[in-house]
N, C-alpha and C positions, 0 to 999 in steps of 0.2 A: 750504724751497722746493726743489726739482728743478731742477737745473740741467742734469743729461744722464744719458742711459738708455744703458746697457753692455750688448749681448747675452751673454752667457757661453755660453749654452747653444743653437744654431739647430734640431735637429731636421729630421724629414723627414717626409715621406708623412700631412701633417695632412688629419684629415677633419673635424674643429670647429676653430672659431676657439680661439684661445690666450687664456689671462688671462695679466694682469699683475697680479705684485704688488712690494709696496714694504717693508722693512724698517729697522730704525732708526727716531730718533728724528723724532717729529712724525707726523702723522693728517691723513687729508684728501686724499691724493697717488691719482688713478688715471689709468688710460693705457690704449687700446685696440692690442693687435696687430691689425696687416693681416697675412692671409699668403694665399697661390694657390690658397685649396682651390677644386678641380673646376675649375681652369684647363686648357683644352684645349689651345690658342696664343698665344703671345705674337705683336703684329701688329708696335710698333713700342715704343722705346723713348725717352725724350728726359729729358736731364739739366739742371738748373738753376744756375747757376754762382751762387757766394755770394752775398747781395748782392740776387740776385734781376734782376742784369742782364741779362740773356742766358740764352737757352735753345738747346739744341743738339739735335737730334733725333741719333740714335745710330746708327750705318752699321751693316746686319745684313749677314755671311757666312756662307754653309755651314759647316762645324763644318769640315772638311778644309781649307780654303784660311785659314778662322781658327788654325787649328791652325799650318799651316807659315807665318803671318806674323805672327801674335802671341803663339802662347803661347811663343814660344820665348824670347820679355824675360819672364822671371820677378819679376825687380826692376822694372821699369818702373812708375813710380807717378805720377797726374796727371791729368787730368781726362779721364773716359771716352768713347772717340770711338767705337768701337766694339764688338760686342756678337754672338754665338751662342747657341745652342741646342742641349742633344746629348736627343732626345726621349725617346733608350729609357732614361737616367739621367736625364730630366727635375734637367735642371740649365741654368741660363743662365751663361755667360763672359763679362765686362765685359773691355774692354780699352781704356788701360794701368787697371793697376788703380788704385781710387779713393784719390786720398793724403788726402781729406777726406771728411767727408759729403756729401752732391750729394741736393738733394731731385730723385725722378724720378716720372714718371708713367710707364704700363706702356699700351698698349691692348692686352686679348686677349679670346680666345673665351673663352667661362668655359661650363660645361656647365651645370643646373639642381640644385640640392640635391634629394638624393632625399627624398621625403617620408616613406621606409620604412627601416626595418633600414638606419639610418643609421649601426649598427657593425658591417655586415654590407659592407665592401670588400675587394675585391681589391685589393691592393695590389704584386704582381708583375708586373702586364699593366694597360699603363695604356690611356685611352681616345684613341686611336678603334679602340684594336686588340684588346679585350678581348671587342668582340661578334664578332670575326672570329674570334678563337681559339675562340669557343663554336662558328657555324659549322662551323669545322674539326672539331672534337670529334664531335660529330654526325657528320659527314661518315665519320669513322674508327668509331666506335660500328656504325652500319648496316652499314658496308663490312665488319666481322668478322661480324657478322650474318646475311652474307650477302642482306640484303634491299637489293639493286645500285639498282632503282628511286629508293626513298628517297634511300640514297646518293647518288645522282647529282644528285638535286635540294638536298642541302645545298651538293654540291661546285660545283655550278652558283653559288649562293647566297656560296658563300664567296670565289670568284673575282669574283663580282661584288663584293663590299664589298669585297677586298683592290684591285679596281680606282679607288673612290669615295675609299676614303684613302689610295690613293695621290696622288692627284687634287690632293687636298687638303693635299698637304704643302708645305711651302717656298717656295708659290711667290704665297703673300698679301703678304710683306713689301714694305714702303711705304720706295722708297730715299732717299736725302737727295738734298733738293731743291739744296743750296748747294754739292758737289761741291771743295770747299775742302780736306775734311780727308782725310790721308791718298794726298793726289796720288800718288803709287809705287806704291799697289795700284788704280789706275784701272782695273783688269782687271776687278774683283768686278764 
């Protein structure tokens, strides 16, 4: 029997799901990984206290104001109240961190699997900023070109989408409704 799963190994920048396997003795044992592929945003986060008593939805901050008020308890361990985002390391920050395991639910945008050249990513410029840098490319390409016209209609083009996600950043998250936890940062 399976009693508990160790990750050893977490990885990064997946574009298929992960297999699980199992070693030692006995047959029979399998387990599905979840992980973020083609997650665009994270909306909200909420954690489940042992038990199954209580559910705590998880207080989001900008990465700068998480920064100077939590990550500076390094040791701080115990059940997670709050939670950031840093996008261009697409990484999330739990905070204090988790001294147990805490089943959570995640709601986010998730993008569509490509149906094509599904080993065919970028993996340096993540989305929503990857069709702007193309945009921009273009934009630089003509402009040595000298063909200004064209030019101008990507630079036109890329100003517009660096406008739309910007739009679209940070400002979906869904605050906590109970205002309980965390009273001394009542600022966020």
């Amino acid at each position: 029997m399976v009693t508990s799963l160790n990750q050893l190994s977490w990885g990064s920048n997946y574009t298929t799901p992960v297999t699980v396997g199992f070693s030692g003795a006995g047959t029979g044992a399998s387990a599905i990984a979840t992980t973020l592929i083609n997650v665009l945003d994270v909306l909200s986060i909420s954690a489940l206290w042992p038990g199954g008593t209580n559910r705590q939805m998880l207080r989001w901050a900008p990465f700068t104001k998480f920064q100077a008020w939590c990550r500076a308890y390094t040791s701080w361990k115990g059940y997670p109240t709050a939670w950031t985002n840093h996008d261009e390391m697409n990484q999330i920050y739990l905070f204090p961190i988790p001294d147990i395991q805490y089943l959570m639910e995640w709601d986010a945008i998730t993008l569509p699997t490509p149906l094509v050249n599904l080993g065919d990513s970028d993996l340096q410029v993540l989305q929503p900023n990857a069709d702007v840098v193309q945009w921009y490319g273009a934009y630089l390409t003509l402009l040595k070109l000298q063909n200004f016209d064209q030019a101008d209609y990507f630079r036109k083009m890329y100003n517009s989408r660096m406008k739309e996600v910007k739009a679209t950043r940070q400002d979906r998250r869904i605050g906590n409704i109970y205002r309980s936890t965390f009273r001394k940062m009542a600022q966020w």
